[in-house]
C-alpha positions in Angstrom: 86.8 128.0 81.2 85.4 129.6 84.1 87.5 131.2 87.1 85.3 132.7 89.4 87.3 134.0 92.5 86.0 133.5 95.7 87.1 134.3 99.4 86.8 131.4 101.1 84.2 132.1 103.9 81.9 129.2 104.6 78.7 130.4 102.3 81.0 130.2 99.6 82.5 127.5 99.8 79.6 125.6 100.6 78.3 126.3 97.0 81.4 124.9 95.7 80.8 121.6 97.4 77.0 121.6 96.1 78.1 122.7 92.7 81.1 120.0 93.0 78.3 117.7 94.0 75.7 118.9 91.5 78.1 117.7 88.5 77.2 114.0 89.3 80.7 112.7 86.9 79.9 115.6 84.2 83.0 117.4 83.3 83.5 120.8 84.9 83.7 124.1 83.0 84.3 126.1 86.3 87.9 126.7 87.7 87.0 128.3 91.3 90.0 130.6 92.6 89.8 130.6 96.6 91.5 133.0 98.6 91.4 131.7 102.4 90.4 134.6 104.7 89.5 132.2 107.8 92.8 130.9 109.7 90.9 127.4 110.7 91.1 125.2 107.1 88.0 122.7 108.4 85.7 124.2 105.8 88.4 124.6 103.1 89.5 120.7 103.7 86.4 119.8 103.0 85.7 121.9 100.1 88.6 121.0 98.2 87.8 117.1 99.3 84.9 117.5 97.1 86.1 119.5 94.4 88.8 116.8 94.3 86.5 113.8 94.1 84.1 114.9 91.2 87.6 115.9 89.1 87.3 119.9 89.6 90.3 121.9 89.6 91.0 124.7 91.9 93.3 126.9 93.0 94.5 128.3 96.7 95.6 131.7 96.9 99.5 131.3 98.6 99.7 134.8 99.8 95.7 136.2 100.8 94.9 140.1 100.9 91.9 140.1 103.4 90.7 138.3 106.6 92.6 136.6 109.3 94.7 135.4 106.2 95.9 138.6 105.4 99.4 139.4 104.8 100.3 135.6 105.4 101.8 133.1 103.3 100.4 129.7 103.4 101.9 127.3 103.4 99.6 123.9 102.1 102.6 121.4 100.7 102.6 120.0 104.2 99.2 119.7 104.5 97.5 116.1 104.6 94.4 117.6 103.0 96.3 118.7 99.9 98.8 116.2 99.2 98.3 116.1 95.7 99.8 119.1 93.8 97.7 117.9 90.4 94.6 118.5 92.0 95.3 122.1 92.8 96.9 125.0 92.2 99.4 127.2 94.1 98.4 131.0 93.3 99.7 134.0 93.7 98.5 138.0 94.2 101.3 139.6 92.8 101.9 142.6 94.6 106.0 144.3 95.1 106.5 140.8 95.2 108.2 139.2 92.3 111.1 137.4 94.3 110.1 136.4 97.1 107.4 134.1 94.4 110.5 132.9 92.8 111.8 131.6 96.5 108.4 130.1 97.5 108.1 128.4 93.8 111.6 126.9 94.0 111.6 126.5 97.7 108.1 124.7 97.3 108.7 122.8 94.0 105.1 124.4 93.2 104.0 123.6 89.6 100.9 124.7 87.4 101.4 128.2 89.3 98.6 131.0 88.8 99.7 134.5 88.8 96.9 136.9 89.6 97.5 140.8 88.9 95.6 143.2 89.8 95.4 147.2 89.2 97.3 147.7 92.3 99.6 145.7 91.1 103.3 147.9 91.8 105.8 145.4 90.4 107.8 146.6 87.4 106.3 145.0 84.5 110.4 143.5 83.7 109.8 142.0 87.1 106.6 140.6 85.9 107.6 139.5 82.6 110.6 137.7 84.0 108.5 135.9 86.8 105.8 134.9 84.0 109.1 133.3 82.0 109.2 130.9 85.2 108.4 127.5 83.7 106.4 126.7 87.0 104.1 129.5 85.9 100.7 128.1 84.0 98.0 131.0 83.7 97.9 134.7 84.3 94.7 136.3 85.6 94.4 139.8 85.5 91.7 142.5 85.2 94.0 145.1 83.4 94.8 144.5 79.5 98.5 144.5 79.9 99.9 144.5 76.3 103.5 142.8 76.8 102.7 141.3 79.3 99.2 139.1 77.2 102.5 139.2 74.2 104.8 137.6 76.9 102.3 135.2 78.3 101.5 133.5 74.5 105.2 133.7 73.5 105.2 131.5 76.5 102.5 129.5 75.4 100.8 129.6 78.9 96.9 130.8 79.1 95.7 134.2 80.2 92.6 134.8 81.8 90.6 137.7 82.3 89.0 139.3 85.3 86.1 141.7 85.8 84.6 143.0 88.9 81.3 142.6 87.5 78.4 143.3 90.2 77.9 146.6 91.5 77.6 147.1 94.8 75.1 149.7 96.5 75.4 151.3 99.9 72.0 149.7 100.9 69.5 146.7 99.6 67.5 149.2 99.5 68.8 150.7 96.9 68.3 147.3 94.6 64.5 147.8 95.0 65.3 150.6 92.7 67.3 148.7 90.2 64.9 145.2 89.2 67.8 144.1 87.1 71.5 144.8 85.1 73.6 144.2 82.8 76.1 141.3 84.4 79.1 139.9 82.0 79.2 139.4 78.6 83.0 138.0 79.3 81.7 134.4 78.7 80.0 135.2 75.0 83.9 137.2 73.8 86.4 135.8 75.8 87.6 133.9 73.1 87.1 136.0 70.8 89.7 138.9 72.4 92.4 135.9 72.6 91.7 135.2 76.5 91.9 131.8 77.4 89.4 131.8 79.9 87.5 134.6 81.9 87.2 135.2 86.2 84.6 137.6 88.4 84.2 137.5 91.8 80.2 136.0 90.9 77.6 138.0 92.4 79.6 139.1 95.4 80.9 142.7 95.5 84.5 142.2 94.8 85.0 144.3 98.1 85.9 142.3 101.2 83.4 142.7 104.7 83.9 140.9 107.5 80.7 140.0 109.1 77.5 142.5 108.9 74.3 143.8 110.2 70.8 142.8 109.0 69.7 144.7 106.7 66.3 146.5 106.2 65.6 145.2 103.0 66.3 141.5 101.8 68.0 141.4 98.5 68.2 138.0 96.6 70.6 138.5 93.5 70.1 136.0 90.7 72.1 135.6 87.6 69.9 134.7 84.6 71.3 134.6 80.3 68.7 137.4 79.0 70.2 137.2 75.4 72.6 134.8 73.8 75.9 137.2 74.7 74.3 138.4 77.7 74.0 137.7 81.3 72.2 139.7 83.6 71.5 140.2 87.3 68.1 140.1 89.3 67.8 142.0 92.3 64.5 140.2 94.0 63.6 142.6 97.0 61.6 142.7 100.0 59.4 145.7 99.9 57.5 145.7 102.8 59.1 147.8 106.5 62.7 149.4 103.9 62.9 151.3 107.4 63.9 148.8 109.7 65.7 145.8 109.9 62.6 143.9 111.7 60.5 140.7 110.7 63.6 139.5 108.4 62.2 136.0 107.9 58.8 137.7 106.5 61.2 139.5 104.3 63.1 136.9 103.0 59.6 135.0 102.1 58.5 138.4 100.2 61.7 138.3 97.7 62.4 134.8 97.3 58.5 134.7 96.3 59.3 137.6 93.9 62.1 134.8 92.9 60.0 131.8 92.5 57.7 133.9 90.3 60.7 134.8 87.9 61.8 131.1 87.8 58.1 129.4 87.1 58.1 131.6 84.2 61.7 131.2 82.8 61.7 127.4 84.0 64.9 127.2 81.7 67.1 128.7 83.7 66.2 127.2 86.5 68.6 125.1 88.8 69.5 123.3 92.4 69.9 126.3 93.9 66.1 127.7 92.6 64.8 124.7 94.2 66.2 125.0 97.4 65.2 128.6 97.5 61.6 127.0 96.5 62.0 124.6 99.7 62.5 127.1 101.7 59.6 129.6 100.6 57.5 126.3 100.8 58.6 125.4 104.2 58.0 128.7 106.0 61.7 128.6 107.0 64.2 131.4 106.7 68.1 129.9 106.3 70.2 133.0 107.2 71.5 135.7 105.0 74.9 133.5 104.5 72.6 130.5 103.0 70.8 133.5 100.3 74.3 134.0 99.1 75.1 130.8 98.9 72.3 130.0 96.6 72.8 133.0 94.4 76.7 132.0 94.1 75.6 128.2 93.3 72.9 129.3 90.9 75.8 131.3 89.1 78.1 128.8 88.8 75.4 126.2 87.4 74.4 128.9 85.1 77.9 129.0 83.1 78.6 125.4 83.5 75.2 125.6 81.3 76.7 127.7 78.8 79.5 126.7 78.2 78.8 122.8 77.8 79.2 122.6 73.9 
């Protein structure tokens, strides 16, 4: 199974509702992780209204690190929206934080709980141990290999999952016109294989949080495509003409998503929704916003490994 872990600004979870959408009554291999950044839950109701209807799982981040979120805990079990605890579930960043998890659990009556530990994780691993012992807890995601800790999780017969921070992020787009492509994941091909239970990235967003932005000089369009059997890799379709101002960003747009189109007419099997609405766009002359471009590269991500992983 696929976790990928998402903020929950509206670009992204737009592509969950058109992945959610995209399924038409197929079985989901993706697990999406949100953490809510934006204090108004409009978008996030309606995500997880769609993720519930097509039978997707998900989980909301309790306690959020970044955005207007931050350094709050949320509080969803009185939420008309949410109502039904199987169709989500409650997670937690566990960060000096053990007992106060144990309050909100018990307080709460949360069940199918998600732990999420991260390198800056400062609990004492005892702490950790004891709060994975909870029988409230279900999976443990964490991007450090944590020896007694992976031993304490399968003693407790609950799954672990594994998370990478797998695209690199570069000062400028400019400096992807330098680049073409990299290596993505192989997580999905071994994950298995080095006894995880399932495997999590932040998908082609830098795992870094920004609120908000400037327009770039260069366009970048970054597109996941499965290069070998064990591989993924990463496209970075670029606009190449004015990399010295941020001027004429609609012409730009047109100049990589045609660089896109190009790549996808001749690798038509990994194509996807999201490939055709960049197409739609390139064929209407229309230019939807740097939000909508990431939207389309997370969607085309998450289509990707549903692909590979359908048996």
């Amino acid at each position: 199974m696929y976790y990928p872990y998402l903020r929950g600004r509206q670009f992204e979870l737009l592509a969950l509702r058109d992945f959610a959408e995209s399924l038409q009554g197929n079985a989901s291999k993706v697990f999406p992780i949100i953490e809510p950044v934006k204090e108004n839950k409009n978008s996030l109701k309606k995500a997880a209204a769609t993720l519930t209807a097509a039978g997707i799982p998900y989980g909301i981040i309790i306690n959020p690190e970044y955005g207007e979120c931050k350094d709050k805990w949320l509080d969803f079990s009185s939420e008309q929206d949410f109502p039904d605890q199987s169709a989500w579930s409650p997670v937690f960043i566990v960060k000096n934080n053990t007992d106060r998890i144990h309050k909100v659990i018990e307080e709460k009556q949360y069940r199918n709980v998600i732990l999420i530990l991260l390198k800056s994780t400062a609990d004492a691993e005892e702490d950790i141990i004891t709060l994975i012992h909870n029988d409230s807890i279900s999976k443990v995601v964490t991007d450090t290999p944590r020896r007694r800790v992976k031993h304490a999780v399968a003693d407790e017969q609950k799954e672990i999952i594994t998370l990478s921070d797998n695209f690199e992020a570069k000062s400028a787009n400019k400096k992807y016109s330098e680049i073409d492509e990299e290596l993505f994941s192989e997580d999905f091909a071994y994950f298995e294989e080095e006894n995880y239970n399932g495997f999590a990235d932040y998908t082609v967003i830098p795992n870094e949080f920004k609120e908000g932005g400037v327009l770039p000089n260069v366009v970048a369009i970054h597109l996941t495509y499965q290069k070998e059997e064990d591989q993924i890799y990463v496209k970075h379709f670029c606009s190449h003409s004015n990399k010295d101002d941020n001027s004429n960003i609609q012409g730009k747009f047109a100049e990589a998503a045609q660089k896109a189109k190009e790549f996808f007419d001749e690798h038509q099997h990994e194509n996807s929704v999201a490939i055709d609405m960049l197409r739609n766009y390139l064929a209407n002359t229309s230019f939807p916003g740097l939000g909508m471009i990431k939207k389309i590269s997370i969607l085309h991500h998450l289509l990707l490994i549903q692909r590979i992983l359908i048996p």
